[in-house]
TORKOL-4160 file (C-alpha; in steps of 0.2 Angstrom, whole numbers, padded with zeros to 4 digits, m for minus):
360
<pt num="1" X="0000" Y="0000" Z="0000"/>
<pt num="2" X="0006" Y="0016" Z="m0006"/>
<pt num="3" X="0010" Y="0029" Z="0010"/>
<pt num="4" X="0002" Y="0047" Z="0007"/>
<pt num="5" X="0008" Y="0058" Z="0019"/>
<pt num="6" X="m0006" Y="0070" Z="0025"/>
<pt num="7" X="m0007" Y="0089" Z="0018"/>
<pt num="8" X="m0018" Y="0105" Z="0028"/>
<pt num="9" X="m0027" Y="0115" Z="0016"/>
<pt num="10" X="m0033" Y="0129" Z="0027"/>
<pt num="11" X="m0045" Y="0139" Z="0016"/>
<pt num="12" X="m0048" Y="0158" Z="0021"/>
<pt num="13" X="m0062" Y="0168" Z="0016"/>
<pt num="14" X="m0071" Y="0186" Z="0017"/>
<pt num="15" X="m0088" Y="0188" Z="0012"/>
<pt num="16" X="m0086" Y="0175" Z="m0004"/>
<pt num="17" X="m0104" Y="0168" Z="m0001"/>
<pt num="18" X="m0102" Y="0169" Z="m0024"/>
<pt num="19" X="m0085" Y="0161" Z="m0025"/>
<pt num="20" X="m0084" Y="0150" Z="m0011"/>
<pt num="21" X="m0094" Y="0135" Z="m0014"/>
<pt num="22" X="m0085" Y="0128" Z="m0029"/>
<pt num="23" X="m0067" Y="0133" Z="m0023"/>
<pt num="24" X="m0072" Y="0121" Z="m0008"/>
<pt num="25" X="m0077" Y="0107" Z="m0021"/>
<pt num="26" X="m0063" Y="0108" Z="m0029"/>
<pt num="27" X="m0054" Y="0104" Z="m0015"/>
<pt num="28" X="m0064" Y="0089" Z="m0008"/>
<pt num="29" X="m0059" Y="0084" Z="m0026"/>
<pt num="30" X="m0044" Y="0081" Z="m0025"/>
<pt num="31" X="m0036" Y="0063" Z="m0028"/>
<pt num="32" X="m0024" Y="0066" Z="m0014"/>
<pt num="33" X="m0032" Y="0055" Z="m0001"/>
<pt num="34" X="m0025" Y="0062" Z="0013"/>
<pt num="35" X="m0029" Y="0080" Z="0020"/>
<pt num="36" X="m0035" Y="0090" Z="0033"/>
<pt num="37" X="m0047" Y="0103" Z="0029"/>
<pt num="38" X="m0048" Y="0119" Z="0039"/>
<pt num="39" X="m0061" Y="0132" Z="0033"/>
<pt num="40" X="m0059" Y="0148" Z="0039"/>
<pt num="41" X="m0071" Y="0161" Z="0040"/>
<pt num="42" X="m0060" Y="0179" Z="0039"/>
<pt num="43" X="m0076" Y="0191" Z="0051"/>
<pt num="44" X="m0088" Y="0190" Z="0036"/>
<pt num="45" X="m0103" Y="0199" Z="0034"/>
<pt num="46" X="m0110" Y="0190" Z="0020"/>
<pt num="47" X="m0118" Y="0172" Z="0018"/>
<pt num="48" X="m0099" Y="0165" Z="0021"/>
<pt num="49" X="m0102" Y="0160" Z="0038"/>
<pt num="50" X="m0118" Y="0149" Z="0031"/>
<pt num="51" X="m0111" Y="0141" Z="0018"/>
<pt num="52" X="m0094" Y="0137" Z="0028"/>
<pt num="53" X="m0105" Y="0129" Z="0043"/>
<pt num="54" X="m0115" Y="0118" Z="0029"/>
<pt num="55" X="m0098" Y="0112" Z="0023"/>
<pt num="56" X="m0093" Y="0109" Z="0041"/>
<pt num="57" X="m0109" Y="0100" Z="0046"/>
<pt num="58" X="m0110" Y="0088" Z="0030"/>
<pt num="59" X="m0093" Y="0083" Z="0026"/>
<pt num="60" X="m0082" Y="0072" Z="0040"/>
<pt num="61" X="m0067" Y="0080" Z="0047"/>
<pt num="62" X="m0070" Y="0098" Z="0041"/>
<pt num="63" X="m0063" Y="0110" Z="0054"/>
<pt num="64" X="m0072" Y="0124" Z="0055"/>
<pt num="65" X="m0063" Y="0141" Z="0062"/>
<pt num="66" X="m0076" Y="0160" Z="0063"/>
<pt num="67" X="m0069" Y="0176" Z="0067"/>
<pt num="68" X="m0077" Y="0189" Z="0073"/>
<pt num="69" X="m0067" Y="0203" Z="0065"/>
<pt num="70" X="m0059" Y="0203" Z="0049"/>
<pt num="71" X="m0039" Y="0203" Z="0049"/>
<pt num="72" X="m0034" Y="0206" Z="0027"/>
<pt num="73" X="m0025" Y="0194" Z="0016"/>
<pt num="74" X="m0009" Y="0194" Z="0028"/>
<pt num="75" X="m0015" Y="0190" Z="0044"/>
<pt num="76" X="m0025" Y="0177" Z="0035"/>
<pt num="77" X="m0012" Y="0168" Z="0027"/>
<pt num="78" X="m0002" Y="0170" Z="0043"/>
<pt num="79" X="m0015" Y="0162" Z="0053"/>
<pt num="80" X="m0016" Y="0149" Z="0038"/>
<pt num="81" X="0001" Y="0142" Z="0039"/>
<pt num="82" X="m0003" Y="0138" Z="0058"/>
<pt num="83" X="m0017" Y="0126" Z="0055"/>
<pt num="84" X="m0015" Y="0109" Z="0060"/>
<pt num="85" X="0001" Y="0097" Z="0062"/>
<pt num="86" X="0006" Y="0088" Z="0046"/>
<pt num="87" X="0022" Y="0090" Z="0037"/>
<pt num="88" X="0014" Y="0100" Z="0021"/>
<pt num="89" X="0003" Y="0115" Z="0023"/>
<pt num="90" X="m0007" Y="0123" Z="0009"/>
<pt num="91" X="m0014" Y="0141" Z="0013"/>
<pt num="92" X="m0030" Y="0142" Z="0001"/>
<pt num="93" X="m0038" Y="0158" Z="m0002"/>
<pt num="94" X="m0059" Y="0156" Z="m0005"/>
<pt num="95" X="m0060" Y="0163" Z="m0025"/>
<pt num="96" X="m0048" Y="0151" Z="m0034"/>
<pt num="97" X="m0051" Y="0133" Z="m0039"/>
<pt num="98" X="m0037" Y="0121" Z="m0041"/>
<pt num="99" X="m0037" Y="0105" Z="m0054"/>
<pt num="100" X="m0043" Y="0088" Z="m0045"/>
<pt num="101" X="m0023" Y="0084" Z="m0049"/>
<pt num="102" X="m0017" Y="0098" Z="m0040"/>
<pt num="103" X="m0013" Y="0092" Z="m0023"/>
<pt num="104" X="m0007" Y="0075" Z="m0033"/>
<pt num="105" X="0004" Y="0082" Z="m0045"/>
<pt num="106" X="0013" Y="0094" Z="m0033"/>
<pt num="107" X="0015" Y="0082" Z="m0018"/>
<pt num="108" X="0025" Y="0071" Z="m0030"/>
<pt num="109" X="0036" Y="0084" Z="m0033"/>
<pt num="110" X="0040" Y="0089" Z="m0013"/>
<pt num="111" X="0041" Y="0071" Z="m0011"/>
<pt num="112" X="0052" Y="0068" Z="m0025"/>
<pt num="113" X="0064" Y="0083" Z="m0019"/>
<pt num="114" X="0068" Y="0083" Z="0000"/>
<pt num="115" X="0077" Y="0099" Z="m0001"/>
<pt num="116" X="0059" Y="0105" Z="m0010"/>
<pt num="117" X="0053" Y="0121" Z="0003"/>
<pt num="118" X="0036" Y="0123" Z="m0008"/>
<pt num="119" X="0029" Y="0118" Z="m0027"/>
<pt num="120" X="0014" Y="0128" Z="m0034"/>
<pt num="121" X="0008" Y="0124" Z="m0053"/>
<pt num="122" X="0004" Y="0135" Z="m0069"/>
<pt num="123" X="m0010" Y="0146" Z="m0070"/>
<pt num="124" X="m0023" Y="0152" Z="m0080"/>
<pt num="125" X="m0035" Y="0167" Z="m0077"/>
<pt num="126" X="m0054" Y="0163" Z="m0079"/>
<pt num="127" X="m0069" Y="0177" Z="m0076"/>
<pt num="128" X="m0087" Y="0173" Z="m0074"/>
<pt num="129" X="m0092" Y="0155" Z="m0075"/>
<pt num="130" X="m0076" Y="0150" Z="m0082"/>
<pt num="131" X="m0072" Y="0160" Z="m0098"/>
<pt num="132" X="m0056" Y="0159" Z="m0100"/>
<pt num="133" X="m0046" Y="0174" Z="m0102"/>
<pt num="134" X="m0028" Y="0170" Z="m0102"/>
<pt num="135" X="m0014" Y="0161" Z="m0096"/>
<pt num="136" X="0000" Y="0166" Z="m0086"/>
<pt num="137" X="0016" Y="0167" Z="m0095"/>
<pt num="138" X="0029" Y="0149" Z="m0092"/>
<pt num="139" X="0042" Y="0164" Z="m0086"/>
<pt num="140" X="0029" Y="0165" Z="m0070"/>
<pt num="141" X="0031" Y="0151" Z="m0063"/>
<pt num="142" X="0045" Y="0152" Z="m0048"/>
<pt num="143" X="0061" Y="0139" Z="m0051"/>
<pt num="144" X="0075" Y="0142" Z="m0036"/>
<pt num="145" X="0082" Y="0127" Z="m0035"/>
<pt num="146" X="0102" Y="0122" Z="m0031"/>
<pt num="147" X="0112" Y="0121" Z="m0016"/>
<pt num="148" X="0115" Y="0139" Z="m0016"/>
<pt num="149" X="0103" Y="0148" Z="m0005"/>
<pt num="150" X="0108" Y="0165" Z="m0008"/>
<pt num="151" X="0106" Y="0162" Z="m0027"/>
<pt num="152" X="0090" Y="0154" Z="m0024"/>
<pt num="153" X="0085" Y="0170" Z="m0015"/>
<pt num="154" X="0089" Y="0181" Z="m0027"/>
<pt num="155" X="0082" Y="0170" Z="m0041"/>
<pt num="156" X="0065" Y="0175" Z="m0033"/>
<pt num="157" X="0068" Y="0192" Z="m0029"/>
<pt num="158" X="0073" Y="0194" Z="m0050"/>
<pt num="159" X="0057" Y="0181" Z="m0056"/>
<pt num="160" X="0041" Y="0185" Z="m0046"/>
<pt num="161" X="0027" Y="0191" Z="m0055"/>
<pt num="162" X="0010" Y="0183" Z="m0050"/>
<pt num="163" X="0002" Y="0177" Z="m0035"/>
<pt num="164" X="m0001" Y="0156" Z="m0046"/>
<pt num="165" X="0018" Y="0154" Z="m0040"/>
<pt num="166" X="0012" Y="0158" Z="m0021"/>
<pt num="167" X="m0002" Y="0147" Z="m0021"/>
<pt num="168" X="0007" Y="0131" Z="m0017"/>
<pt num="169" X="0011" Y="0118" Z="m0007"/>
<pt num="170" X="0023" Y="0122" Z="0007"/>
<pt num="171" X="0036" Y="0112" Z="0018"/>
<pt num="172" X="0030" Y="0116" Z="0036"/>
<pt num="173" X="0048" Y="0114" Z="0042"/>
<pt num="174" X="0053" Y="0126" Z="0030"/>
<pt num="175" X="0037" Y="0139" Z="0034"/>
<pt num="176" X="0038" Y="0136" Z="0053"/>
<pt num="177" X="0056" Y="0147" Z="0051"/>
<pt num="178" X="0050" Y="0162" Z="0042"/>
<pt num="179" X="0049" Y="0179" Z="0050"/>
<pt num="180" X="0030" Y="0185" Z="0054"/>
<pt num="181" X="0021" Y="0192" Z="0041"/>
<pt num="182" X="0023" Y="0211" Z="0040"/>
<pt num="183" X="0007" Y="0222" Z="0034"/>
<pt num="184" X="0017" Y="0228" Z="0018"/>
<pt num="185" X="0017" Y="0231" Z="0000"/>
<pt num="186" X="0026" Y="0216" Z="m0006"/>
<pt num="187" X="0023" Y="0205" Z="0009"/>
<pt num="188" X="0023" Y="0190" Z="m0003"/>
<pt num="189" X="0036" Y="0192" Z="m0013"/>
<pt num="190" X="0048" Y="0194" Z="0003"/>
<pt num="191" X="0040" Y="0180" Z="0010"/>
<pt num="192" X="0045" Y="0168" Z="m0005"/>
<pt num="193" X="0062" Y="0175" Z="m0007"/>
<pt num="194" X="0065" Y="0171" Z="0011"/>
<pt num="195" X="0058" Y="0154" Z="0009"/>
<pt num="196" X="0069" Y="0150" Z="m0003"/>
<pt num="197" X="0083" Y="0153" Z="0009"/>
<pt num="198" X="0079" Y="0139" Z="0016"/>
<pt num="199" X="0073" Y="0127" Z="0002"/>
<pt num="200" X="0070" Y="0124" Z="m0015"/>
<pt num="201" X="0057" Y="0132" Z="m0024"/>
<pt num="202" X="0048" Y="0120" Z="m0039"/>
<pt num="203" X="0035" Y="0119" Z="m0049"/>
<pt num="204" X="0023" Y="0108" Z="m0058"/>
<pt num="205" X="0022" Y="0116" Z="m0077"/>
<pt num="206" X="0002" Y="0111" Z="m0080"/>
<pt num="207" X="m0010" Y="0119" Z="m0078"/>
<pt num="208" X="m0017" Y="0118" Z="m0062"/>
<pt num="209" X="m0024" Y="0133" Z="m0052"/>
<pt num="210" X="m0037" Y="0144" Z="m0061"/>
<pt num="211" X="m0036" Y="0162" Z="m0053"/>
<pt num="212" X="m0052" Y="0170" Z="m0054"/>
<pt num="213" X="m0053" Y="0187" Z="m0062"/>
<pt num="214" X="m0033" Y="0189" Z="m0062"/>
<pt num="215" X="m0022" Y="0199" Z="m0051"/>
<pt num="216" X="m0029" Y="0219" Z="m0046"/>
<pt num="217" X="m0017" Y="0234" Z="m0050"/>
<pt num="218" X="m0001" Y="0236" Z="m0039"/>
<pt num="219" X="m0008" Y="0252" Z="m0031"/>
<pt num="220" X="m0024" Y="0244" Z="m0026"/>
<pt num="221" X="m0014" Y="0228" Z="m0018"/>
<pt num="222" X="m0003" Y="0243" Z="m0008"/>
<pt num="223" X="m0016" Y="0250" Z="0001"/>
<pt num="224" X="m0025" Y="0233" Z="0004"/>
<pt num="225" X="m0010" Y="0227" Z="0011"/>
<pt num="226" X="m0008" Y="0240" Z="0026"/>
<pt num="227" X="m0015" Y="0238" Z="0044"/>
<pt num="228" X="m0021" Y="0255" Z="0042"/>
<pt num="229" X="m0033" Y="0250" Z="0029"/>
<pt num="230" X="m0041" Y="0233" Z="0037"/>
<pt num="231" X="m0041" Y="0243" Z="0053"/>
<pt num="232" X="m0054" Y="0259" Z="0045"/>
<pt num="233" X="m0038" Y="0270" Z="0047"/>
<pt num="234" X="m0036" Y="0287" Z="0033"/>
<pt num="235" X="m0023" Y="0281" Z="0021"/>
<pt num="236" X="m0024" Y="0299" Z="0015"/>
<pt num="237" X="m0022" Y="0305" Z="0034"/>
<pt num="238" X="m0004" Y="0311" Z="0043"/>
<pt num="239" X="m0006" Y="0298" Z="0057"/>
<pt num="240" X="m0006" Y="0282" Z="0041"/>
<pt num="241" X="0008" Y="0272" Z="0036"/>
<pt num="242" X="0016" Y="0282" Z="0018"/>
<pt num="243" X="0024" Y="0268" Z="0011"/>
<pt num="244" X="0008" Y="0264" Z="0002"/>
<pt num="245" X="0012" Y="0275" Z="m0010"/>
<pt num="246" X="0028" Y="0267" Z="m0015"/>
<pt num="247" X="0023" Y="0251" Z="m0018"/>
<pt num="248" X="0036" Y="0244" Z="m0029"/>
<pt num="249" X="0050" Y="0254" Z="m0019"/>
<pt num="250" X="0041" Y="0248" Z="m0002"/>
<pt num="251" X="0041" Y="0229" Z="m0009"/>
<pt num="252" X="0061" Y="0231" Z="m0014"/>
<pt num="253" X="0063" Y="0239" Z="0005"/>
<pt num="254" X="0053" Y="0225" Z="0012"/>
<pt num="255" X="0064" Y="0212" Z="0008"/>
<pt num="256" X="0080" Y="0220" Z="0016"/>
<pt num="257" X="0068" Y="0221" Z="0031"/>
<pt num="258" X="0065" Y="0199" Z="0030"/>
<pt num="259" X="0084" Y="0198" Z="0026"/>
<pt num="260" X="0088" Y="0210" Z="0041"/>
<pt num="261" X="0080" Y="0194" Z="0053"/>
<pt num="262" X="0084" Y="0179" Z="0042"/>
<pt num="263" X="0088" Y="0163" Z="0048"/>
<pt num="264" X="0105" Y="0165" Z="0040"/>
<pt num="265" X="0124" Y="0170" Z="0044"/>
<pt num="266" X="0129" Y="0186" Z="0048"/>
<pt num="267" X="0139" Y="0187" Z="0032"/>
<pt num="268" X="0128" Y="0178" Z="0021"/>
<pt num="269" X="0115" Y="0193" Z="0028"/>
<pt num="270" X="0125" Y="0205" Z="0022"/>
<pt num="271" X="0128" Y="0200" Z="0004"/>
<pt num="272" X="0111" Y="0197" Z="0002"/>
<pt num="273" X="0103" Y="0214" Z="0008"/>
<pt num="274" X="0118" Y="0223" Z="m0003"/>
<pt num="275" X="0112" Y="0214" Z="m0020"/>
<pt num="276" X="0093" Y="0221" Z="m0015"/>
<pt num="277" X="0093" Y="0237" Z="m0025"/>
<pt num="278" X="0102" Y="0234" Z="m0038"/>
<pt num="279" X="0092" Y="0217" Z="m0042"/>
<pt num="280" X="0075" Y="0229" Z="m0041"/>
<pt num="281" X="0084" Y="0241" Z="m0049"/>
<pt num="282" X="0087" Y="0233" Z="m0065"/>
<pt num="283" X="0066" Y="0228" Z="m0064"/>
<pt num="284" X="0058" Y="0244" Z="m0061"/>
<pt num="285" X="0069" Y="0256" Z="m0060"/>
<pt num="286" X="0059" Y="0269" Z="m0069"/>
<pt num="287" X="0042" Y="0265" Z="m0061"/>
<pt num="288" X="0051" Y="0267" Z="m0046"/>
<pt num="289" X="0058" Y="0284" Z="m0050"/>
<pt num="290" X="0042" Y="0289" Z="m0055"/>
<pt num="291" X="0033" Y="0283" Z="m0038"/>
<pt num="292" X="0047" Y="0292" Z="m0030"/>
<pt num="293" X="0042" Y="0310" Z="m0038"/>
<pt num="294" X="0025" Y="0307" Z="m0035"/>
<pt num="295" X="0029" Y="0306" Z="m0016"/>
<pt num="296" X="0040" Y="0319" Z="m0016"/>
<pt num="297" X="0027" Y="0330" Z="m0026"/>
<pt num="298" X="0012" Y="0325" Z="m0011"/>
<pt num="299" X="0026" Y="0330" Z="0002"/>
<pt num="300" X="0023" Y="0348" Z="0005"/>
<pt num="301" X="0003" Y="0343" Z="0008"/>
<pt num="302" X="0008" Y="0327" Z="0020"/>
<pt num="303" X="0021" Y="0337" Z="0029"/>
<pt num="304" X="0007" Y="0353" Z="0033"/>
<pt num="305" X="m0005" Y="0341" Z="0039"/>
<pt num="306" X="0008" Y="0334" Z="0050"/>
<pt num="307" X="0015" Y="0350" Z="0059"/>
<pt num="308" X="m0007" Y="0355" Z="0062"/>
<pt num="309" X="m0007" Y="0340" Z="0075"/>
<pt num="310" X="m0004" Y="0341" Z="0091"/>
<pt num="311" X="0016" Y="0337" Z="0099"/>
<pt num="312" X="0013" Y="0316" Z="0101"/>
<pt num="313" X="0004" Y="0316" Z="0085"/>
<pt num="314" X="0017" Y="0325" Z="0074"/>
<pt num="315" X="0029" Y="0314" Z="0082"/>
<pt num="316" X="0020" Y="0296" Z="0074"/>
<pt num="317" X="0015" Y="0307" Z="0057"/>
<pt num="318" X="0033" Y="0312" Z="0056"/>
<pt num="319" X="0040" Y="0295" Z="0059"/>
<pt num="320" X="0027" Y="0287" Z="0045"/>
<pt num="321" X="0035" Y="0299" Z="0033"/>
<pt num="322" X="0054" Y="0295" Z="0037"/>
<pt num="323" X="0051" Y="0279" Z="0035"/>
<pt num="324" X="0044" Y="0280" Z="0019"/>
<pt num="325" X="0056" Y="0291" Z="0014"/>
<pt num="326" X="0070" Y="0280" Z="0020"/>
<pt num="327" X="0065" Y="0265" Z="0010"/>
<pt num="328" X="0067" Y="0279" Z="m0004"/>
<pt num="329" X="0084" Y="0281" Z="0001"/>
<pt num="330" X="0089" Y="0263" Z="0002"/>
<pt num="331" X="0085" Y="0259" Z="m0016"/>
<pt num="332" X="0086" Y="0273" Z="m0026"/>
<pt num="333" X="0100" Y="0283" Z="m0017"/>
<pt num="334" X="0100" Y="0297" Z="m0031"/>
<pt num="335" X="0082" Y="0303" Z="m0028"/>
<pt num="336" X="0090" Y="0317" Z="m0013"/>
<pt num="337" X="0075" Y="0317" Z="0001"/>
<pt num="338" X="0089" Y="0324" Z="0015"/>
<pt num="339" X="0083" Y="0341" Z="0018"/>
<pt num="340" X="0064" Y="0335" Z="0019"/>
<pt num="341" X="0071" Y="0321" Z="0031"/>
<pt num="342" X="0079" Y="0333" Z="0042"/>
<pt num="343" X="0062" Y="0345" Z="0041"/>
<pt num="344" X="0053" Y="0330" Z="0049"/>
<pt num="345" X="0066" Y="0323" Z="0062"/>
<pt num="346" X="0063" Y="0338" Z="0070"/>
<pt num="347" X="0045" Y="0345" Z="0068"/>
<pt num="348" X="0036" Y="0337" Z="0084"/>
<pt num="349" X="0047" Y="0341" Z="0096"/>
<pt num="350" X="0051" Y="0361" Z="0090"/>
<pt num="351" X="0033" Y="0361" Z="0088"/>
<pt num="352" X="0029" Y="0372" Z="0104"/>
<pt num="353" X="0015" Y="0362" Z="0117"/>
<pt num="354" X="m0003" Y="0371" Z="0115"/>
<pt num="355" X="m0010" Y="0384" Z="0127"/>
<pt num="356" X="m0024" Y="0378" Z="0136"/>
<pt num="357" X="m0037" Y="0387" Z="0145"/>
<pt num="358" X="m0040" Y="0385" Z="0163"/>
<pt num="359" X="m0056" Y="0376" Z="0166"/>
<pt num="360" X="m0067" Y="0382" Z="0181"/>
């Protein structure tokens, strides 16, 4: 008898009552025998819950997890990976099917590779009921493989396009040592290029995952990515994170963040980080000049409503600024913000305390 060694799928949703449904079936399709099926419902206000708790009810061994309030994509995938015990995990968002094979297919891979960290399949886009309207590009799909993790590393950091290649199956020994998920632009590219650190990244060259609608633009996936955003916070207000509005610069920043805390040598840590920019660089560099004048064209606006707060307000509307303007720095050095940087460092505590009225 043939041993299949058990996989999580732990499926998160938000109000997908329309989309749900058949992304479930396609997982209690699968010809894999062996998994464990977490659904997670992400504080939907919709039908979700409903359709979740029928799922949970009717089928054996459905685990069933409700949240009261929702967290966004990153806390959910976070919480995804923690599901369960068994040596694969597959994070599963609720609006994408996957190919009965899917689970099979890339299994045999991990399987056949020990070194393997995670292996995702090719993609296609689909829209309505299943028109299909493209498929991803063979240049998509994420290979970092060899016993040089650094050049794995970068191999992502230079490939990454579309989420297909993130939607796989991953090696929970592998997972279990990534850095926590930080609410950024980019969060998933970082993510992948750190877990190739620590593994091999494959993938099966079929068509196996159907992506509903496609990927939205990079702007939209910025602000969608901050706390700010999932916690009813201004983006357009002094006291939100900025680096919203630098999405390709902040995804480039945000992996000399995850290679700031990786699990590597002190050494290795710092040949890594120094071939950052230079690898974005040679991707985006235009984009990212141009996202780099259009921050410093919003600055005089950002910085006014910054010094009309009160002391400790200006202080954490300053620092969201400098932040943003020091990822600038870090990757395009050439873009000079130093003089706005130094306007900033100082405006809460020159800013004089307000005159308060005595109160009878």
């Amino acid at each position: 008898m043939t041993w299949h060694p058990a996989v999580d799928v732990n499926l998160f949703v938000h109000n997908g009552e329309a989309t749900v449904g058949p992304v479930i079936e396609s997982v209690l399709a699968q010809t894999w025998p062996e998994l464990r099926i977490t659904l997670i419902d992400d504080g939907s206000t919709d039908g979700t819950a409903s359709i979740l708790a029928d799922y949970a009810a009717r089928v054996p061994g459905i685990r069933l997890r409700c949240l009261s309030c929702n967290g966004g994509a990153v806390a959910a995938f976070q919480r995804a990976f923690r599901c369960g015990d068994s040596d694969f995990v597959m994070p599963k968002s609720g609006d994408d099917p996957i190919a009965p094979d899917f689970v099979a297919k890339t299994m045999e891979v991990l399987l056949a590779h020990p070194d393997c960290a995670m292996c995702h399949a090719a993609g296609l886009v689909f829209r309505g009921a299943g028109r299909v309207a493209g498929v991803y590009p063979a240049e998509h799909r994420l290979s970092a493989t060899g016993p040089d993790a650094l050049a794995r590393a970068a191999a992502v950091m230079r490939s990454y396009t579309s989420s297909p290649s993130f939607w796989g199956i991953y090696r929970r020994d592998a997972a279990d040592r990534l850095a926590p998920i930080a609410y950024r632009a980019g969060w998933d590219h970082a993510l992948l290029a750190e877990l190739a650190l620590y593994g091999e990244i494959r993938h099966v060259p079929e068509i196996l995952y159907w992506r509903r609608d496609g990927g939205r633009p990079v702007a939209e996936l910025a602000r969608r990515a901050t706390m700010e955003a999932n916690r009813g916070v201004a983006l357009g207000g002094p006291l939100a994170e900025q680096r919203w509005r630098t999405p390709l610069i902040t995804t480039a920043y945000a992996h000399l963040e995850t290679f700031a805390v990786a699990r590597i040598d002190d050494a290795s840590r710092a040949r890594l980080m120094a071939c950052v920019p230079g690898i974005f660089r040679a991707r985006w560099l235009s984009l990212m000049t141009a996202e780099a004048g259009a921050l410093r064209a919003a600055l005089p606006a950002l910085g006014a409503a910054v010094r009309s707060l009160a002391p400790e307000l200006a202080a954490w509307g300053a620092g969201q600024l400098v932040q943003a303007l020091l990822a600038v720095r870090a990757i395009l050095p050439e873009m000079d913000f130093s003089e706005a940087l130094a306007e900033l460092f100082w405006i809460a505590p020159a800013r004089p305390a307000p005159v308060r009225a005595a109160v009878a």
